[in-house]
MARVEXFI-744062 format. One record per residue (C-alpha): x, z, y; residue in one letter; residue number from 1; chain. Coordinates in pm, 1 decimal, always signed. Layout:
N
REC|X|Z|Y|paro|titor|nuza
REC|X|Z|Y|A|NUM|A;
...
//
This chain:
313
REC|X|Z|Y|paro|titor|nuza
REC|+4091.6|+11166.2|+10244.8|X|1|A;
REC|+4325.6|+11403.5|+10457.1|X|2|A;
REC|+4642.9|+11441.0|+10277.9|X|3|A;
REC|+4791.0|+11830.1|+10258.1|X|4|A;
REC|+4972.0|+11938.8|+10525.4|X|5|A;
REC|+5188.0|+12121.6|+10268.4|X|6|A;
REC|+5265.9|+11855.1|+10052.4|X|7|A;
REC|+5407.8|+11655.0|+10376.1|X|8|A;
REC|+5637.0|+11925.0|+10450.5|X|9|A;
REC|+5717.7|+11972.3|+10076.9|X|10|A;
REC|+5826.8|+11558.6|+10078.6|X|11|A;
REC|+6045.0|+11634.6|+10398.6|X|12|A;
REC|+6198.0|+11935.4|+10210.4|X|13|A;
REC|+6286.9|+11735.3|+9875.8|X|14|A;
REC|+6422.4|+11410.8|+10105.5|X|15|A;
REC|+6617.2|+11686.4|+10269.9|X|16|A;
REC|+6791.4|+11859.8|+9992.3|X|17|A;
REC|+6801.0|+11511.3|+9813.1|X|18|A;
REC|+7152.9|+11402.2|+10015.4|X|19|A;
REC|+7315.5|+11793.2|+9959.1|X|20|A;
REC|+7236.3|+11789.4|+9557.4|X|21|A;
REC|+7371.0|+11374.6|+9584.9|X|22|A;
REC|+7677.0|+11524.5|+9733.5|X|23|A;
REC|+7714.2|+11840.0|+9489.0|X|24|A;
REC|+7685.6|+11549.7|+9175.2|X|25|A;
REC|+7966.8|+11373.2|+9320.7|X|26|A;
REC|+8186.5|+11670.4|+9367.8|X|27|A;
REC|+8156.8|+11744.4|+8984.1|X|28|A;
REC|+8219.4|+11346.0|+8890.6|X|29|A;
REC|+8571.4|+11350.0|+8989.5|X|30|A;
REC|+8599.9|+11677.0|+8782.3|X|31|A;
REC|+8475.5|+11516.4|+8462.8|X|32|A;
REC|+8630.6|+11164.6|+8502.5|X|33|A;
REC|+8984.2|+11414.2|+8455.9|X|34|A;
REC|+8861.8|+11587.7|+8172.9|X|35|A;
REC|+9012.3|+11313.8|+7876.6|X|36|A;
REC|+9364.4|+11306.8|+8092.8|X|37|A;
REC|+9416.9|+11696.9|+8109.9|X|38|A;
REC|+9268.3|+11678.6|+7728.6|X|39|A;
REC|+9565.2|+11448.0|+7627.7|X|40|A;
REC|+9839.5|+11607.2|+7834.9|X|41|A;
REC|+9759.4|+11924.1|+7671.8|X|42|A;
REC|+9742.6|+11775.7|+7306.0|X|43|A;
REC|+10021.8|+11542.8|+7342.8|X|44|A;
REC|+10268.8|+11727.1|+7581.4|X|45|A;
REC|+10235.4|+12096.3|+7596.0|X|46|A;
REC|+10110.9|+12161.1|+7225.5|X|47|A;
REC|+10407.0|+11996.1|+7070.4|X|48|A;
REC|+10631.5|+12193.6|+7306.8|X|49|A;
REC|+10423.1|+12509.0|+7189.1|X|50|A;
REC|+10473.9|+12445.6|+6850.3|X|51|A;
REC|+10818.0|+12346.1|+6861.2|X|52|A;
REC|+10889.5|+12658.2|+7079.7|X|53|A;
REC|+10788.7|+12874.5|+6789.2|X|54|A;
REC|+11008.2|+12666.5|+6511.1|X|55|A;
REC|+11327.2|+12833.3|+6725.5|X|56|A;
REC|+11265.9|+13156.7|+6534.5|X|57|A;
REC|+11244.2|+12995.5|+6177.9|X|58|A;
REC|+11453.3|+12800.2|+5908.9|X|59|A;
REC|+11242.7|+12506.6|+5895.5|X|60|A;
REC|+11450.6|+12212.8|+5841.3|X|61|A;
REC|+11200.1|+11932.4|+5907.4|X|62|A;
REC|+11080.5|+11855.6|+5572.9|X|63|A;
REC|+10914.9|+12120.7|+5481.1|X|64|A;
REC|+10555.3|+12210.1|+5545.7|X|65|A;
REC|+10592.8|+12600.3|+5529.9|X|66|A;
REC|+10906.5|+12745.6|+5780.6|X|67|A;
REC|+11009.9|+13052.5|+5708.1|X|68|A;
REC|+11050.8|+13286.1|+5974.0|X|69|A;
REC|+11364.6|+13379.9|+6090.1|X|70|A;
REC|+11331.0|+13574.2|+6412.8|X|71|A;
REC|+11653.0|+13559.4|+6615.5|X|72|A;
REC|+11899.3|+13490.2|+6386.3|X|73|A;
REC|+11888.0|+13129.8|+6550.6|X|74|A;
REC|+11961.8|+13280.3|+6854.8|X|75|A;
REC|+12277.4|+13529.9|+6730.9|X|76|A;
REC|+12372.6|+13197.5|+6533.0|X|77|A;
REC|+12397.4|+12958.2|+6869.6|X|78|A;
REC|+12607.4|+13226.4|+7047.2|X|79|A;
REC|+12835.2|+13267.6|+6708.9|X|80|A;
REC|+13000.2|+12901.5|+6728.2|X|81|A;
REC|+13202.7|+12798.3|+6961.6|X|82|A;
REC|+13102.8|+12430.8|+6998.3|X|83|A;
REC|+12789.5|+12549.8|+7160.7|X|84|A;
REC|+13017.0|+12781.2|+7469.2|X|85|A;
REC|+13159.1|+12470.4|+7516.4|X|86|A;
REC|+12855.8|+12264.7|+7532.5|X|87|A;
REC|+12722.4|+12562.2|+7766.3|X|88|A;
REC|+13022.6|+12480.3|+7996.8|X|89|A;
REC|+13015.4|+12120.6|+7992.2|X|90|A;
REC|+12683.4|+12145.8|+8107.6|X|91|A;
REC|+12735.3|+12387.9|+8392.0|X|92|A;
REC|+13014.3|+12178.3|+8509.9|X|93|A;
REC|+12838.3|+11842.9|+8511.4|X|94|A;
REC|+12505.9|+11988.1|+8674.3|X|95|A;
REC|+12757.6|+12178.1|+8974.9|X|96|A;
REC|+12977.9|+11867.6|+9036.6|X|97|A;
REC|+12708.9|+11621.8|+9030.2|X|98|A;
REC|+12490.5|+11836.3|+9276.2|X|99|A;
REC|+12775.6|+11834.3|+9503.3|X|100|A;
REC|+12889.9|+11480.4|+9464.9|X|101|A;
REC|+12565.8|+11274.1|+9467.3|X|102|A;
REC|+12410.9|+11452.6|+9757.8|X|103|A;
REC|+12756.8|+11440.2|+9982.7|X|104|A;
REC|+12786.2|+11048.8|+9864.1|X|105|A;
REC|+12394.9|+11016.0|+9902.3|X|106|A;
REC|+12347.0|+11185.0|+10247.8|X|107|A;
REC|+12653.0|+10975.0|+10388.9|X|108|A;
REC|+12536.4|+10663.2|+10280.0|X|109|A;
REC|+12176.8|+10740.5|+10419.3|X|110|A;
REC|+12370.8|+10826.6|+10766.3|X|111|A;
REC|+12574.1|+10524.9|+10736.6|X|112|A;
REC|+12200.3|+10266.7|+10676.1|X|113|A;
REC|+11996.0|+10392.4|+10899.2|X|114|A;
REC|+12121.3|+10256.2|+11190.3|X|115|A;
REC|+12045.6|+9929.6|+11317.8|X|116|A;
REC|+12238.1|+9678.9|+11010.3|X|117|A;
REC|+12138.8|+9296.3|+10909.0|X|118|A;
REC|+12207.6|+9391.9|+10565.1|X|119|A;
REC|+12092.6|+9775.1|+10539.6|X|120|A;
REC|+11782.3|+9667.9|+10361.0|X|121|A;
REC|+11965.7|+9501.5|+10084.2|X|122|A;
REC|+12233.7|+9739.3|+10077.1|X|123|A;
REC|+11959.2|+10040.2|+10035.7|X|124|A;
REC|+11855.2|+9819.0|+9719.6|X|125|A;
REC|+12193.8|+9767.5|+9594.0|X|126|A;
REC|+12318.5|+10130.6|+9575.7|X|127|A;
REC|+11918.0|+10235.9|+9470.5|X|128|A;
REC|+11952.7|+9947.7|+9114.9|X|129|A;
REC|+12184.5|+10203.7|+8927.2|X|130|A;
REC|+11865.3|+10494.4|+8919.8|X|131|A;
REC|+11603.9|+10176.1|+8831.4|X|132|A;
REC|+11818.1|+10059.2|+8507.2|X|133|A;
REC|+11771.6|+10199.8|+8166.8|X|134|A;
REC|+12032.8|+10508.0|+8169.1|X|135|A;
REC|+12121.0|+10406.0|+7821.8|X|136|A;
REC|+12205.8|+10082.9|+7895.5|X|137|A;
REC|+12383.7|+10177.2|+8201.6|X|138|A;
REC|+12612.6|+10395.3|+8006.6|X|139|A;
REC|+12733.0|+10137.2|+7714.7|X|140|A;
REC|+12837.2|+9906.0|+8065.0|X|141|A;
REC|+13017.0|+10195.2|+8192.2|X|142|A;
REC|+13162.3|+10263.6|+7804.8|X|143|A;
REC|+13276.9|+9893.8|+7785.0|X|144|A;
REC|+13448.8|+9937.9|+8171.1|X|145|A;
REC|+13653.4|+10268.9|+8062.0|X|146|A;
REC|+13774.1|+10119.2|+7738.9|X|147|A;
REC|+14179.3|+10108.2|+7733.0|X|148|A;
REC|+14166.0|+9680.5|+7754.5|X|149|A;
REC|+13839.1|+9715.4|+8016.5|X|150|A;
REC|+13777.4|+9635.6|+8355.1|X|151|A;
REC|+13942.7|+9911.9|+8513.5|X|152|A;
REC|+14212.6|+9924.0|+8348.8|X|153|A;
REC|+14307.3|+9549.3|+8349.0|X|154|A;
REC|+14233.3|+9639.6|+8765.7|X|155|A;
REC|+14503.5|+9839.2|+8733.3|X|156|A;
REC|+14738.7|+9641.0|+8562.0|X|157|A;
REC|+14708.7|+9408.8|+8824.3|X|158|A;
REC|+14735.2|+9627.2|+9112.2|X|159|A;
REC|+15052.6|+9734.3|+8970.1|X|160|A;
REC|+14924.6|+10060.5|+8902.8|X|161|A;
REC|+15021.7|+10079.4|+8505.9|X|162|A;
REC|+15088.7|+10473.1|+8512.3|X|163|A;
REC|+14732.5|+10509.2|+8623.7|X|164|A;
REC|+14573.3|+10403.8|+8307.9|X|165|A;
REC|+14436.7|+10600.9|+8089.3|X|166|A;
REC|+14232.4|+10644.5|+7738.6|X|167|A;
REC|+13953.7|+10700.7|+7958.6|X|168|A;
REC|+13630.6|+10794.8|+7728.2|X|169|A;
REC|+13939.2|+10899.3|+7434.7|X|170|A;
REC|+14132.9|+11142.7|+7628.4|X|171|A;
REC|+13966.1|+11487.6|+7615.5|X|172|A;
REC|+14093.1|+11572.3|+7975.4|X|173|A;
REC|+13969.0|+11277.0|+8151.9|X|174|A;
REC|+13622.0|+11207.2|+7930.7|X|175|A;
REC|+13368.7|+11416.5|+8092.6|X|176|A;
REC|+13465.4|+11270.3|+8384.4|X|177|A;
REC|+13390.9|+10941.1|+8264.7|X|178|A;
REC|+13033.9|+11105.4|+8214.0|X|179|A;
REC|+13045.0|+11256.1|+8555.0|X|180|A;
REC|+13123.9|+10942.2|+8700.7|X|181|A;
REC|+12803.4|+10795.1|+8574.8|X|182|A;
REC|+12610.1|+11036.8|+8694.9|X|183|A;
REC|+12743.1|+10997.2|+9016.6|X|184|A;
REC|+12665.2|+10596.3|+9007.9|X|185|A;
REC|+12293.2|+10653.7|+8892.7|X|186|A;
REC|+12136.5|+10932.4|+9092.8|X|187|A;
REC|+12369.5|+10887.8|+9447.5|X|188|A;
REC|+12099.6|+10582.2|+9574.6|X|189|A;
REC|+11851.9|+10815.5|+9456.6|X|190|A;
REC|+11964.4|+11092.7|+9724.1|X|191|A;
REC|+12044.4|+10811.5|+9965.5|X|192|A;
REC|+11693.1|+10744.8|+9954.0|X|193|A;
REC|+11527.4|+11102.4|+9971.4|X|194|A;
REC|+11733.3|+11173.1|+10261.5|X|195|A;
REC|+11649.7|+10818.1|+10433.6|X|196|A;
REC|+11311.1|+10942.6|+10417.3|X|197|A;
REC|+11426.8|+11235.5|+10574.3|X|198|A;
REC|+11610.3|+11059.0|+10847.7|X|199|A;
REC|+11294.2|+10830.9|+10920.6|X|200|A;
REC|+11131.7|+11148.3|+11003.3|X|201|A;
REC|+11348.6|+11310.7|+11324.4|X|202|A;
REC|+11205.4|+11200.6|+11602.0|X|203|A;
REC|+11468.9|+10947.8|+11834.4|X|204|A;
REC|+11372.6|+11179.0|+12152.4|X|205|A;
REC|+11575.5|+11457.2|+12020.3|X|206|A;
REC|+11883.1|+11307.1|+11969.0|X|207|A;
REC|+11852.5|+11132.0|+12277.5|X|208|A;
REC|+11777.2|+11461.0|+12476.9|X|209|A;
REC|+12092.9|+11592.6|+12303.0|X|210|A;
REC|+12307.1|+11322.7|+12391.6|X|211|A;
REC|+12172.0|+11366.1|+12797.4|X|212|A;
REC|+12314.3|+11729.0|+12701.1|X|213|A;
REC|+12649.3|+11539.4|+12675.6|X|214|A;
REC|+12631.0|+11692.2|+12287.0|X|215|A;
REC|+12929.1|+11496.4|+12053.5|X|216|A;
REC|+12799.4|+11322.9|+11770.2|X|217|A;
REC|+12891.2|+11606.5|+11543.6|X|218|A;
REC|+12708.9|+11865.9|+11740.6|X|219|A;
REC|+12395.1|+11610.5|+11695.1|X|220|A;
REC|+12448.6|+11605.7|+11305.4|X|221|A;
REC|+12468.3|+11987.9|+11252.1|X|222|A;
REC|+12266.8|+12126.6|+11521.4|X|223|A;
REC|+11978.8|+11804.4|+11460.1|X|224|A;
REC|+12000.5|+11606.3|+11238.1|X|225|A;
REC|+12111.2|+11887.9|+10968.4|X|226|A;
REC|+11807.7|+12129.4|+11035.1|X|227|A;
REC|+11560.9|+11883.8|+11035.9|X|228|A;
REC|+11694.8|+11750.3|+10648.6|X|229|A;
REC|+11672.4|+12084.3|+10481.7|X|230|A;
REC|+11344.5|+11975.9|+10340.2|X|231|A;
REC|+11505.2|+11682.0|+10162.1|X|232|A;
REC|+11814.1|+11875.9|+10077.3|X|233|A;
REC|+11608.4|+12127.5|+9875.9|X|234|A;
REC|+11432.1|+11857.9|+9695.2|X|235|A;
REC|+11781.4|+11608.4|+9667.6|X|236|A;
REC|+11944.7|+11940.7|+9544.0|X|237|A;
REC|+11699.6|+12046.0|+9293.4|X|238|A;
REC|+11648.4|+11699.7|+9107.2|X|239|A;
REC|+11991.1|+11672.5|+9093.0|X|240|A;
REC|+12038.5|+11979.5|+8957.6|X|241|A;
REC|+11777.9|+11944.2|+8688.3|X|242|A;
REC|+11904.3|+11593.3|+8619.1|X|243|A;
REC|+12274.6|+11708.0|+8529.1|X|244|A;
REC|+12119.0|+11988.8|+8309.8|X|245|A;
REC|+11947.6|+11727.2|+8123.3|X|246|A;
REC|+12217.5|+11451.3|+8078.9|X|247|A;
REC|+12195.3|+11327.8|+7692.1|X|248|A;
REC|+12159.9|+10927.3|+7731.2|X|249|A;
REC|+12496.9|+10889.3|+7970.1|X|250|A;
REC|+12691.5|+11111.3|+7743.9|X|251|A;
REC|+12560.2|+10927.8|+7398.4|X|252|A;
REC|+12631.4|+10597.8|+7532.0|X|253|A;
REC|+12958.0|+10651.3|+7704.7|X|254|A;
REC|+13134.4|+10911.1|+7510.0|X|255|A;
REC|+12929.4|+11051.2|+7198.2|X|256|A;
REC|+13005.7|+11381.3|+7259.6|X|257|A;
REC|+13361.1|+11292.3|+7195.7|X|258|A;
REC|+13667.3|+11325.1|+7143.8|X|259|A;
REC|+13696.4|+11613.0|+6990.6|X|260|A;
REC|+13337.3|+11787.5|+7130.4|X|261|A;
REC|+13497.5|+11772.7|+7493.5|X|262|A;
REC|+13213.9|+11609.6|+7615.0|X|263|A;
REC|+12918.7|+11788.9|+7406.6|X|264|A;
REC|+12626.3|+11890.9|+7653.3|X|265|A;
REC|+12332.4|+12145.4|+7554.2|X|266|A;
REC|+12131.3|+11838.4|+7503.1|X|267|A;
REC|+12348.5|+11615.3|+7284.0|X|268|A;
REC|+12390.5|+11998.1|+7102.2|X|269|A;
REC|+12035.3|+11948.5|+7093.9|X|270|A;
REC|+11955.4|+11621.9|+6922.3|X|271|A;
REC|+12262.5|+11636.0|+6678.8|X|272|A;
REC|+12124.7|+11984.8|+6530.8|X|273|A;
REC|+11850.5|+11849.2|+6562.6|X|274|A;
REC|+11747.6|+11527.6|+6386.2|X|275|A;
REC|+12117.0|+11441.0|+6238.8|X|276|A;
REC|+12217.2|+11811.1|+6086.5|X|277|A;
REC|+11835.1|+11855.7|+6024.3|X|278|A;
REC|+11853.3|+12200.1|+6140.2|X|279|A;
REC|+11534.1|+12217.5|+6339.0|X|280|A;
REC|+11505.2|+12600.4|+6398.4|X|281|A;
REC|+11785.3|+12591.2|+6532.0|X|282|A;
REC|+11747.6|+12279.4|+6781.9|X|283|A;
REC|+11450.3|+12428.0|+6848.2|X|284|A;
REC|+11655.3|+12739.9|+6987.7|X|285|A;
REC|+11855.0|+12552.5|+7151.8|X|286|A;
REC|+11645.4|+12333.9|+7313.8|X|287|A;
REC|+11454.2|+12629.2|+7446.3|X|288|A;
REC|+11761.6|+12789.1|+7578.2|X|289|A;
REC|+11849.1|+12458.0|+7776.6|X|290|A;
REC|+11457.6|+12465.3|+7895.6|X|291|A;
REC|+11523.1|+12833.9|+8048.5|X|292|A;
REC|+11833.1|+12750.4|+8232.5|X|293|A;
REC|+11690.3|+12494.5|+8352.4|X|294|A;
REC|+11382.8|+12638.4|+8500.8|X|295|A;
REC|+11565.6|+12965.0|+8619.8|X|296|A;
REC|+11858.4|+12783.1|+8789.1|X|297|A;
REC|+11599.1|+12570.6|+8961.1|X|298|A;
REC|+11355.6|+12788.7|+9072.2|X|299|A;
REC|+11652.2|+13040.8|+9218.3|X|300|A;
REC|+11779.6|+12723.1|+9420.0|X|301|A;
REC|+11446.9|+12649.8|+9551.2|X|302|A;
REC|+11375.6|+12950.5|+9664.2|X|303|A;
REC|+11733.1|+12970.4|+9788.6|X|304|A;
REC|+11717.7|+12652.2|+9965.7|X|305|A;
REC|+11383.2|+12698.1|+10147.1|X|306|A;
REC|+11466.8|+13051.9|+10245.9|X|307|A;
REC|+11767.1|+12847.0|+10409.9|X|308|A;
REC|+11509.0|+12576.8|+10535.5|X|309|A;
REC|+11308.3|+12922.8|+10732.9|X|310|A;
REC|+11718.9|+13042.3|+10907.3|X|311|A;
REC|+11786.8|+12627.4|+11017.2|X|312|A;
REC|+11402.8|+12633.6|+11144.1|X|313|A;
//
């Protein structure tokens, strides 16, 4: 029996368009397999911040099932008391020093280990530990070192340098410095290594065609070595930035918000309101006050910075 001629080319059709609707399965399998993740970042991440979003214009305070609405009055309330300006400033003033400070310290050290050292691959570690410990921890060590009988103080003493000590974390001129300082110790190896990166990425035949030029080793940083980091400055400057908006776990552990409220952030404002005062309208405000700074500051310096990046390119 003579088969169809048809049916063969039918066969060679099907075996044909077999591999393309293979390849059009696939494509959707990847697709599904992130279906139960996106479902439980949505339920357990952004829903919660939906719903506590809307508990900023009511009087619930947390044990309640009904809130009662409030509209802004938590709002007009926040800008009424003074505590909060000063939280507002303290915040501001941590976020601007610390962007300045770690990424100065961070992009010197990253100069000063990526040349050719035994021990730059230990130091790297060393100054990178303080961003890979517990932040809360880290601060109660840094609260037990500013204490008035505590290791810098008894450094001091024996450096002969007795009119130098202070009431660190109980003085309210020096304590948000204490915090600062923190800061500074925590997220400076985490700069150093962003701008490593950075470093790893210039290619050695440019500064060596500079330095034929008979260029000085300043003209290679700024006229190099600068340019080609604006990437990792932008990205350095924004986490740091975002970072010292959100400090709560250095200021808690070191100071308490103390003495006095010198040291109250936006955050700390946050959680005392919060779930001490039981005034969760009101955190809720707050929090989503702290939540638009935070996202407007940082989306001006991006687009600052890379606009920057475009001039240095």
């Amino acid at each position: 029996m003579i088969a169809d001629p048809r049916d063969r080319q039918s066969a060679v059709s099907d075996s044909a368009a077999s591999p393309s609707r293979r390849s059009q399965s696939l494509r959707k399998v990847p697709w599904i397999l992130a279906v139960p993740a996106v479902f439980a970042l949505l339920v357990l991440r952004f829903l919660p911040a939906v719903i506590g979003a809307t508990y900023a214009f009511t009087s619930w305070n947390g044990v309640g099932v009904a809130a009662d609405w409030s509209g802004l009055e938590n709002f007009r309330a926040i800008f009424d008391e003074p505590i909060t300006s000063k939280a507002l400033f303290n915040t501001f003033r941590l976020a601007g020093l610390l962007v300045i400070i770690a990424n100065v310290g961070g992009l010197l050290l990253a100069l000063s280990l990526h040349k050719a050292l035994k021990t730059r691959n230990l130091l790297r570690a060393l100054f990178f530990l303080p961003f890979a410990l517990s932040h809360l921890a880290s601060g109660y060590i840094w609260q037990y070192v500013f204490q008035y009988d505590g290791p810098l103080n008894r450094g001091l003493r024996s450096l002969g340098l007795e009119s130098w000590q202070r009431t660190w974390v109980a003085d309210p001129q020096f304590a948000i410095y204490t915090v600062l300082a923190v800061l500074v110790w925590q997220y400076t190896g985490l700069a150093m290594i962003i701008y490593l990166a950075g470093l790893e990425g210039i290619p050695d035949e440019l500064h060596d065609a500079v330095a034929v030029d008979g260029a000085s080793a300043w003209l290679k940083f700024s006229r190099v070595t600068l340019p080609l980091l604006a990437p990792a400055i932008t990205i350095c400057a924004t986490l740091t930035l975002i970072f010292g908006f959100g400090a709560f776990d250095q200021v808690v552990a070191v100071t308490g918000g103390g003495p006095v409220n010198s040291t109250e952030t936006l955050a700390t404002q946050v959680w005392r309101n919060t779930f001490i005062f039981g005034r969760y309208g009101y955190g809720s405000a707050l929090a989503l006050i702290l939540a638009g700074v935070v996202a407007t500051f940082a989306i001006a310096q991006v687009g600052l910075l890379r606009y920057r990046e475009k001039q240095l390119l």
